[in-house]
DRENPA-3360 file (N, C-alpha, C; in nm, 2 decimals, always signed):
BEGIN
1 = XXXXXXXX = -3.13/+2.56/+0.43/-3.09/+2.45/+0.35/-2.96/+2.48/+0.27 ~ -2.84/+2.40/+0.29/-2.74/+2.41/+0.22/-2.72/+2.38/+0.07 ~ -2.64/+2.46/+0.03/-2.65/+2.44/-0.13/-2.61/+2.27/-0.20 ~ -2.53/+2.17/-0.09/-2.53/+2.06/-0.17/-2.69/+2.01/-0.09 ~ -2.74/+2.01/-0.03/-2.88/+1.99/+0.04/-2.98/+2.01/-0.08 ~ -2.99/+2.13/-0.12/-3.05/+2.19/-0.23/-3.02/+2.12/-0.34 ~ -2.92/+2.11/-0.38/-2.91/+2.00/-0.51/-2.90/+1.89/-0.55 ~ -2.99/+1.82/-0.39/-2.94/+1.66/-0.38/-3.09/+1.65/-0.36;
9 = XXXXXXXX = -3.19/+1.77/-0.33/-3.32/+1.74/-0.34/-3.39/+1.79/-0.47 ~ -3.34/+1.87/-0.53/-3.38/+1.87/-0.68/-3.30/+1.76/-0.73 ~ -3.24/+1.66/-0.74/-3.22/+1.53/-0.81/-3.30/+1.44/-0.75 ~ -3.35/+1.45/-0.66/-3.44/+1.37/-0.59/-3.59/+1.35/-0.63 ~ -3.62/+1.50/-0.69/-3.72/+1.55/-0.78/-3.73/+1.56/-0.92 ~ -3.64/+1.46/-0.93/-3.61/+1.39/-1.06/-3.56/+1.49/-1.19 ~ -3.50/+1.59/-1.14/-3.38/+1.72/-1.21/-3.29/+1.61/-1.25 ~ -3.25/+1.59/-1.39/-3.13/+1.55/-1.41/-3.00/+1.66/-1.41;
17 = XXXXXXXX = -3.02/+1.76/-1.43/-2.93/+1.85/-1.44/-2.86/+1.85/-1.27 ~ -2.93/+1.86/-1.19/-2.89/+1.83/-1.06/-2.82/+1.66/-1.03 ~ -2.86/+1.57/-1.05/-2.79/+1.44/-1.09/-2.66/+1.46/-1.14 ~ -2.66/+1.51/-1.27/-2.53/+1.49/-1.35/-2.44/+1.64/-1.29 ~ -2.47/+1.68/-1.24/-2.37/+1.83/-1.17/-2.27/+1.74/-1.00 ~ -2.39/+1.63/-0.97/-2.33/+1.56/-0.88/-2.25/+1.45/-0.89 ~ -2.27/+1.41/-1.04/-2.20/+1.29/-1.11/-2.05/+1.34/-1.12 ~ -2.08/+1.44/-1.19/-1.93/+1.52/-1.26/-1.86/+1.57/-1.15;
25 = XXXXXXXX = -1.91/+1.59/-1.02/-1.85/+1.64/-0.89/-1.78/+1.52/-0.85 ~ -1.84/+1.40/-0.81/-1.79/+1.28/-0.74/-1.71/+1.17/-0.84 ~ -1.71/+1.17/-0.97/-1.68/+1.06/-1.08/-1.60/+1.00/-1.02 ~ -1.48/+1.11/-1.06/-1.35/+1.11/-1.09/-1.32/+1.04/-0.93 ~ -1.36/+1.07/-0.82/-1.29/+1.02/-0.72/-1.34/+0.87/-0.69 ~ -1.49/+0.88/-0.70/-1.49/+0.71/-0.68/-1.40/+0.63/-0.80 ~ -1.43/+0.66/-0.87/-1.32/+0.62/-1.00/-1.17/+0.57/-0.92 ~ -1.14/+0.63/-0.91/-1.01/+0.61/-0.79/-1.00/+0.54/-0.73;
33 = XXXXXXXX = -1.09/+0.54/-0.63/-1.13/+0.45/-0.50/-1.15/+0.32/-0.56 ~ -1.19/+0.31/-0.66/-1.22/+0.17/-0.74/-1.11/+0.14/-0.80 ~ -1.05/+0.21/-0.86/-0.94/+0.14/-0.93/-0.84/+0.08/-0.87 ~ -0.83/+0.19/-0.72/-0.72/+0.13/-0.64/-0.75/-0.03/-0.58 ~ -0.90/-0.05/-0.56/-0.92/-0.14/-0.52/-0.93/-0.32/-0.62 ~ -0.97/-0.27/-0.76/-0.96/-0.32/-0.84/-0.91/-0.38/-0.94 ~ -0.81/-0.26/-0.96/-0.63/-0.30/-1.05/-0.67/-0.29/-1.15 ~ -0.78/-0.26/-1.24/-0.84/-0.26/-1.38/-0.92/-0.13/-1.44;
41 = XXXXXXXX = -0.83/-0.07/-1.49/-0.92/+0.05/-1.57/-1.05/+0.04/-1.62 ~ -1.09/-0.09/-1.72/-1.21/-0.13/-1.74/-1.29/-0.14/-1.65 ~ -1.25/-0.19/-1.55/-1.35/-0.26/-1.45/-1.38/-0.16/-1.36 ~ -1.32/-0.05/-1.33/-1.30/+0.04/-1.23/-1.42/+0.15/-1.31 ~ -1.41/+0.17/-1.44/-1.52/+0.24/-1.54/-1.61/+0.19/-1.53 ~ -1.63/+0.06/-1.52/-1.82/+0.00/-1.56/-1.83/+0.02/-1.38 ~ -1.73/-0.04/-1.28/-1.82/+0.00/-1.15/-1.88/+0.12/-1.09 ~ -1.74/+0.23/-1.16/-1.75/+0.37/-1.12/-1.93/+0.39/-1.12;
49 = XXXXXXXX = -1.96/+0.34/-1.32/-2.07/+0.41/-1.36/-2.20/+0.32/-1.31 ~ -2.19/+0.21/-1.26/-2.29/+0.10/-1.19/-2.32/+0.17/-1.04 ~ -2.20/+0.22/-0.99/-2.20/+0.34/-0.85/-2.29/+0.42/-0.87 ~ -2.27/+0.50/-1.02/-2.39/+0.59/-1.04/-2.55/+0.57/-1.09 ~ -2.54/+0.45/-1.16/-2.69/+0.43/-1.19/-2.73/+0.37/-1.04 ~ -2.69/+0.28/-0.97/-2.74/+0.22/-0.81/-2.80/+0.40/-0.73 ~ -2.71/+0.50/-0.77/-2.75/+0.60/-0.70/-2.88/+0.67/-0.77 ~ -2.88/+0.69/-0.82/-2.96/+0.76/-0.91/-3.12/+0.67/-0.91;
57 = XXXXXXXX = -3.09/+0.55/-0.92/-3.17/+0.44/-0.90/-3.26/+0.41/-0.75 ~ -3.13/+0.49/-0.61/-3.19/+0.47/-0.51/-3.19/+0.60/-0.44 ~ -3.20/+0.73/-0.57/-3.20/+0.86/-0.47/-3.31/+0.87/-0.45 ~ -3.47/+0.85/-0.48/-3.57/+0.86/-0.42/-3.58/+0.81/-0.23 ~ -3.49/+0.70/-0.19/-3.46/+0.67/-0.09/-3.36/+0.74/+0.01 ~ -3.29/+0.82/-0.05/-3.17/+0.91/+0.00/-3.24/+0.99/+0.13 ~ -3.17/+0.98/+0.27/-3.23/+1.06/+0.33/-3.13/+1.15/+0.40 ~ -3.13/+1.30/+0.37/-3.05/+1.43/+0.44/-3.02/+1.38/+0.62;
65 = XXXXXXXX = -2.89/+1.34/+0.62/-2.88/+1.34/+0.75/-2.74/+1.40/+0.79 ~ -2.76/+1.57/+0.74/-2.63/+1.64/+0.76/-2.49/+1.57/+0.71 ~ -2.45/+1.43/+0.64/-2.39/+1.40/+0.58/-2.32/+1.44/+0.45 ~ -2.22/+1.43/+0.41/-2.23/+1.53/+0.20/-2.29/+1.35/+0.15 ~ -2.33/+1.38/+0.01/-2.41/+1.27/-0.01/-2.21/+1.18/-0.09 ~ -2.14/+1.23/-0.05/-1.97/+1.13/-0.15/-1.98/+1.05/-0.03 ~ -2.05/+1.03/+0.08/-2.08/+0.90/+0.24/-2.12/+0.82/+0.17 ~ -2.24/+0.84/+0.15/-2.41/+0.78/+0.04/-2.26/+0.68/-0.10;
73 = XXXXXXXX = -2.21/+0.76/-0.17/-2.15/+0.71/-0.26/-2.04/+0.62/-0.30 ~ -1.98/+0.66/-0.18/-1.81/+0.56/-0.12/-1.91/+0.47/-0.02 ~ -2.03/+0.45/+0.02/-2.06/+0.30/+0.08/-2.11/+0.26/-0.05 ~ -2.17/+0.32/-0.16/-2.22/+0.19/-0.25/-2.09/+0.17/-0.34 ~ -2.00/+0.22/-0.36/-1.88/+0.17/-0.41/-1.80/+0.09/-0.33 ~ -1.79/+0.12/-0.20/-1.74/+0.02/-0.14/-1.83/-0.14/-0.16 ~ -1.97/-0.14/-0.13/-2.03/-0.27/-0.13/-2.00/-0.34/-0.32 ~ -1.99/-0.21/-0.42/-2.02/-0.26/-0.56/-1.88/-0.34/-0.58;
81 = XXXXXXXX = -1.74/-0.27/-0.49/-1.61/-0.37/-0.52/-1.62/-0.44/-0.46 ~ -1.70/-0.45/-0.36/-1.68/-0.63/-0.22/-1.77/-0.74/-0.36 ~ -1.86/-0.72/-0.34/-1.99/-0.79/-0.51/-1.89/-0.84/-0.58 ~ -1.78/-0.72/-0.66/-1.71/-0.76/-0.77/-1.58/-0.85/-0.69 ~ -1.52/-0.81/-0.58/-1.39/-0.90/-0.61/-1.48/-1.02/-0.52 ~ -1.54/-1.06/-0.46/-1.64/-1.20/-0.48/-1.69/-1.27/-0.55 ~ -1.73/-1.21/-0.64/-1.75/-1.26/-0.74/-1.61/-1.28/-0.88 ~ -1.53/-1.24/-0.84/-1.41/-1.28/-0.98/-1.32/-1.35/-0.89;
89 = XXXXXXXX = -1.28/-1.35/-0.75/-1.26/-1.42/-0.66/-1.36/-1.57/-0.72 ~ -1.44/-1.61/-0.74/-1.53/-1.73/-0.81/-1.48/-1.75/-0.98 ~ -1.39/-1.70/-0.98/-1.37/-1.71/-1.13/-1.28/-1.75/-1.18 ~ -1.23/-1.83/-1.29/-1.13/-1.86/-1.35/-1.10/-1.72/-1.43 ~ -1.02/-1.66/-1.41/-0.91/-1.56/-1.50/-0.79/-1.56/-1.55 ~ -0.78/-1.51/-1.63/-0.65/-1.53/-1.70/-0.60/-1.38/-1.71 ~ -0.50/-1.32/-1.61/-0.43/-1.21/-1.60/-0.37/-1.14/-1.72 ~ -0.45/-1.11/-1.78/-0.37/-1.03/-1.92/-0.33/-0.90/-1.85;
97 = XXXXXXXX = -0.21/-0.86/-1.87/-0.19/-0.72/-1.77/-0.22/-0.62/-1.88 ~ -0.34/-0.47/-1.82/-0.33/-0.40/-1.87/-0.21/-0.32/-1.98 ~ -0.22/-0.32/-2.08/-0.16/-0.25/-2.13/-0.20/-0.08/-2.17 ~ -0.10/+0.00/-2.17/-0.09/+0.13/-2.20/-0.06/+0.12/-2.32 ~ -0.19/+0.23/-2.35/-0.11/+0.27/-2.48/-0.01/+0.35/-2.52 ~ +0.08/+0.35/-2.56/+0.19/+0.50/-2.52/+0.22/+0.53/-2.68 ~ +0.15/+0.65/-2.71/+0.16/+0.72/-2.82/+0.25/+0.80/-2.87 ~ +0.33/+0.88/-2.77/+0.43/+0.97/-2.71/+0.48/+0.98/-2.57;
105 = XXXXXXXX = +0.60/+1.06/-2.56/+0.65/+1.04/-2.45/+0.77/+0.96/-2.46 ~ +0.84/+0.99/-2.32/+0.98/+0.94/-2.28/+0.95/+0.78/-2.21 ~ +0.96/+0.66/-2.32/+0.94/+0.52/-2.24/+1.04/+0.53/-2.11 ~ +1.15/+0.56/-2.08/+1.24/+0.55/-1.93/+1.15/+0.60/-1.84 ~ +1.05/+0.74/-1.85/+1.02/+0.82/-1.76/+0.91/+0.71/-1.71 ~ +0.84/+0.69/-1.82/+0.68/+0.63/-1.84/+0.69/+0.46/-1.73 ~ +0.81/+0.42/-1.78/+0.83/+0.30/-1.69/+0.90/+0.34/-1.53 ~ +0.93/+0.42/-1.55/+0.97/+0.47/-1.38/+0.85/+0.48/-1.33;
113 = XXXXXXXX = +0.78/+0.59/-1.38/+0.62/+0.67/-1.34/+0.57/+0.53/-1.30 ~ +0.58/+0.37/-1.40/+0.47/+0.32/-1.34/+0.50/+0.19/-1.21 ~ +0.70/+0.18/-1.20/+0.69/+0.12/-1.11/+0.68/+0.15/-1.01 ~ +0.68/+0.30/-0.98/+0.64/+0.37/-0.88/+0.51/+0.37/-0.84 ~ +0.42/+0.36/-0.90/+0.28/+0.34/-0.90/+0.25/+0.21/-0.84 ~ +0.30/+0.12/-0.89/+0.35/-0.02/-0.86/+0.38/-0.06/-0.70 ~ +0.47/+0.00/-0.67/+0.53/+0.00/-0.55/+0.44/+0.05/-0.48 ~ +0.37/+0.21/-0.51/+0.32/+0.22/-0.39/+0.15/+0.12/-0.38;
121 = XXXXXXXX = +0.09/+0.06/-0.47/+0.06/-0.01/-0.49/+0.05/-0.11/-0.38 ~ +0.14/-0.14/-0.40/+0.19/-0.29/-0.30/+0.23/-0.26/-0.18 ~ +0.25/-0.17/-0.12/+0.27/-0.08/+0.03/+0.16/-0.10/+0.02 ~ +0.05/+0.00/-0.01/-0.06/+0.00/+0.05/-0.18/-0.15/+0.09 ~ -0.14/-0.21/-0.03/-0.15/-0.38/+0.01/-0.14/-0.44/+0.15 ~ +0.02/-0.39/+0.19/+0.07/-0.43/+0.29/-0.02/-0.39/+0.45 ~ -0.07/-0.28/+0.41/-0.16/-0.19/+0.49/-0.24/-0.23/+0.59 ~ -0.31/-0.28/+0.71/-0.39/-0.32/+0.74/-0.55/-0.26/+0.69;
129 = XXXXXXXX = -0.65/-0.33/+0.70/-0.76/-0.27/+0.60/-0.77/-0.15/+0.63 ~ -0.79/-0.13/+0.81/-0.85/-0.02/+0.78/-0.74/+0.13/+0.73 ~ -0.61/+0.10/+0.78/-0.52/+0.24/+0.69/-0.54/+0.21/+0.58 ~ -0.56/+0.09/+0.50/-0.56/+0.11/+0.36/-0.68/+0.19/+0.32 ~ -0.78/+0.17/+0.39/-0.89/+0.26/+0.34/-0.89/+0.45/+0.39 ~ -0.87/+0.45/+0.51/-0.81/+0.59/+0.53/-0.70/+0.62/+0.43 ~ -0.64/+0.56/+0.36/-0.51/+0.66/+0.33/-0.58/+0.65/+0.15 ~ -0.63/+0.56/+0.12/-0.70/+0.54/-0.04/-0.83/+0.67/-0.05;
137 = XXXXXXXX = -0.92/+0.65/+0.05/-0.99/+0.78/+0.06/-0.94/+0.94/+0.08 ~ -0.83/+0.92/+0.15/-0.80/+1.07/+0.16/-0.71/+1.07/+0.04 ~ -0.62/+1.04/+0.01/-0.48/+1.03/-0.08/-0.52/+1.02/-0.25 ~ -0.59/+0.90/-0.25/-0.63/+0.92/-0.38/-0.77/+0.93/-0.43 ~ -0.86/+0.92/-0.31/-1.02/+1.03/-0.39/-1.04/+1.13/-0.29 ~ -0.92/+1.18/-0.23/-0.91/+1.34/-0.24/-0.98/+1.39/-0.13 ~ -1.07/+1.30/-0.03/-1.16/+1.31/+0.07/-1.07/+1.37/+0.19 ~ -1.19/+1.46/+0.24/-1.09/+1.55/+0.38/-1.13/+1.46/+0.47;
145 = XXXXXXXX = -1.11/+1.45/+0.56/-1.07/+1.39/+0.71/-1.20/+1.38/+0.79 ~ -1.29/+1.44/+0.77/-1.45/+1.47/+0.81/-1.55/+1.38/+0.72 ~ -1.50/+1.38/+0.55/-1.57/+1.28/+0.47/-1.50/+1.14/+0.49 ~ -1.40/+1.14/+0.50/-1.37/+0.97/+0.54/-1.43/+0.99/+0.67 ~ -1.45/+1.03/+0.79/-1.48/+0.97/+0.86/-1.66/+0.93/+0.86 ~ -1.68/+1.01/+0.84/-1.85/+0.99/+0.78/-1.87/+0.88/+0.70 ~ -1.79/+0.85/+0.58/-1.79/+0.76/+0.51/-1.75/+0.62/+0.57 ~ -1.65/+0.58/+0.68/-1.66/+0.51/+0.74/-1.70/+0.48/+0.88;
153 = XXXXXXXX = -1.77/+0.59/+0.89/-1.84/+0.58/+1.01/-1.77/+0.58/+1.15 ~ -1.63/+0.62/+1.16/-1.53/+0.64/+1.25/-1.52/+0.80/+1.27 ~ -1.46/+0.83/+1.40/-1.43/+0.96/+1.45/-1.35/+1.03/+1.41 ~ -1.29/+1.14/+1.36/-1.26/+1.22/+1.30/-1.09/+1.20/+1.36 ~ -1.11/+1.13/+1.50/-1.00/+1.18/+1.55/-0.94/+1.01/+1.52 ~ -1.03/+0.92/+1.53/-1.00/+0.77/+1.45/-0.92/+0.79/+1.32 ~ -0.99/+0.87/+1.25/-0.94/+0.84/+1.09/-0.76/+0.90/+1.08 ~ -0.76/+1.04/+1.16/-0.61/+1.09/+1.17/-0.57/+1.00/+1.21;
161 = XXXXXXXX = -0.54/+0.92/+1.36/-0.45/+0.82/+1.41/-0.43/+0.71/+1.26 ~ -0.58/+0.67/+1.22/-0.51/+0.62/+1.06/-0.44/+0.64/+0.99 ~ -0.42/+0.76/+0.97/-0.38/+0.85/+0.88/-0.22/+0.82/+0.90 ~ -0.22/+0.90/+1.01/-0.08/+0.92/+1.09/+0.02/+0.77/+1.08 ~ -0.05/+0.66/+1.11/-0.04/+0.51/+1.11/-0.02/+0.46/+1.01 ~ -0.08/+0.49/+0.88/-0.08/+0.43/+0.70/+0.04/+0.56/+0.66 ~ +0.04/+0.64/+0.71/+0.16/+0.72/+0.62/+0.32/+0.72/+0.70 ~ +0.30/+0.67/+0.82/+0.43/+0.63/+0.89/+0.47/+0.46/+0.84;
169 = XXXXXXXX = +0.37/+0.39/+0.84/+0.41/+0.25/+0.74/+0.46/+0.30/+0.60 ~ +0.36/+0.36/+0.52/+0.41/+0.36/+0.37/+0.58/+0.41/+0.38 ~ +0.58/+0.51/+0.47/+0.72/+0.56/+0.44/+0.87/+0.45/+0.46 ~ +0.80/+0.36/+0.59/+0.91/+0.25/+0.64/+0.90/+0.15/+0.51 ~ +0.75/+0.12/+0.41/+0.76/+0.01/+0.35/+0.83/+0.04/+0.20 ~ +0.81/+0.16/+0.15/+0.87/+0.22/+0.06/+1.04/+0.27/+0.07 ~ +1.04/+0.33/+0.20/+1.16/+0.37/+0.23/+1.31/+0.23/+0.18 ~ +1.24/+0.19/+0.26/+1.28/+0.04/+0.24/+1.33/-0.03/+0.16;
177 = XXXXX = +1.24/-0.04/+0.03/+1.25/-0.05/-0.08/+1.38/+0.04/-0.16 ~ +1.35/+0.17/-0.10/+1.42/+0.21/-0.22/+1.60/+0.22/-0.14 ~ +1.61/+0.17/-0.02/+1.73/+0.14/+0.00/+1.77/+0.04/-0.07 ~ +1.70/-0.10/-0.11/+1.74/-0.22/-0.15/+1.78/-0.17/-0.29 ~ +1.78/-0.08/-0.34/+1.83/-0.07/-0.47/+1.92/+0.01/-0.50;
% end
C-alpha cells in the first residue's frame, strides 16, 4: 500500500487529520484551476471549499483505482465550475471588477503584473477547450503530465501533443500582441 493509498484510507475511516493533510496538499491548486476558470477570487474560495466538503462528503464512496485521488478532485471541481458558470450564465449580473487591495508596492509594476495576467488570460480563452484544460492543469495547478492525463482521462501521450499545441498557440497569441505595441 502506497503512502498516498494509506492516507486516503485512514480519511476514509473517518481520520480528519488524514482529510485535512490532503486538503492542505491539493487547496491551493484546485483553487487555481477554479479561478482560472471563474475570474473571481470569491467565487473561486467558496467553490475551491464546496470541492472539499463534496469530497469529504463522498470519500466513504472513493474507490483506490491506482489513480492519485487530485483525479477524484479536478473532476468534482471541474463538474462544481460547469454547476456554477450555468447557473450565473441564468443570471442577471452586474460586473463589478474585482478590486485589489494595494497597500504597498510599485502601482506601474502592480499594473503591468496584472495586464499581463490579463493577456495571458485571454490567450488561453482563445484556446480550444481541450489545450485550455491541459495547459490550466499543468501551468497553473501545477499537475505533471500523468495527473492531467488521469484527470482527463486521455493518454499521456494525448495530453503532451496538448501541451505542445496550447504552448505553441499561447506563444503566437501573445507574441503577437506584444508586437502590436
Amino acid at each position: 500500500m502506497s503512502i498516498e493509498e494509506e492516507i486516503i484510507q485512514r480519511a476514509i475511516n473517518g481520520d480528519r487529520e488524514a482529510f485535512t493533510y490532503i486538503y492542505d496538499l491539493h487547496f491551493d491548486k484546485i483553487y487555481r484551476y477554479i479561478y482560472v476558470k471563474v475570474r473571481s477570487r470569491a467565487e473561486a474560495e467558496d467553490l475551491a471549499q464546496d470541492v472539499f466538503i463534496k469530497a469529504y462528503e463522498g470519500l466513504k464512496n472513493y474507490k483506490w483505482r491506482d489513480l492519485p485521488i487530485t483525479a477524484w478532485l479536478f473532476r468534482i471541481a471541474h463538474n462544481r465550475v460547469i454547476d456554477y458558470l450555468r447557473k450565473s450564465s441564468r443570471e442577471k449580473k452586474v460586473d463589478l471588477n474585482e478590486a485589489d487591495a494595494i497597500s504597498a508596492g510599485d502601482p506601474v509594476y502592480m499594473t503591468e503584473q496584472n495586464f499581463e495576467v490579463y493577456e495571458l488570460k485571454n490567450a488561453l480563452n482563445k484556446l480550444p477547450n481541450a489545450q485550455r484544460e491541459v495547459a490550466t492543469l499543468r501551468f497553473i495547478s501545477e499537475l505533471s503530465i500523468s495527473e492531467v492525463a488521469q484527470t482527463l482521462g486521455k493518454s499521456e501521450g494525448t495530453v503532451k501533443a496538448l501541451q505542445f499545441n496550447a504552448i505553441s498557440s499561447l506563444r503566437k497569441l501573445l507574441y503577437g500582441k506584444i508586437n502590436e505595441y
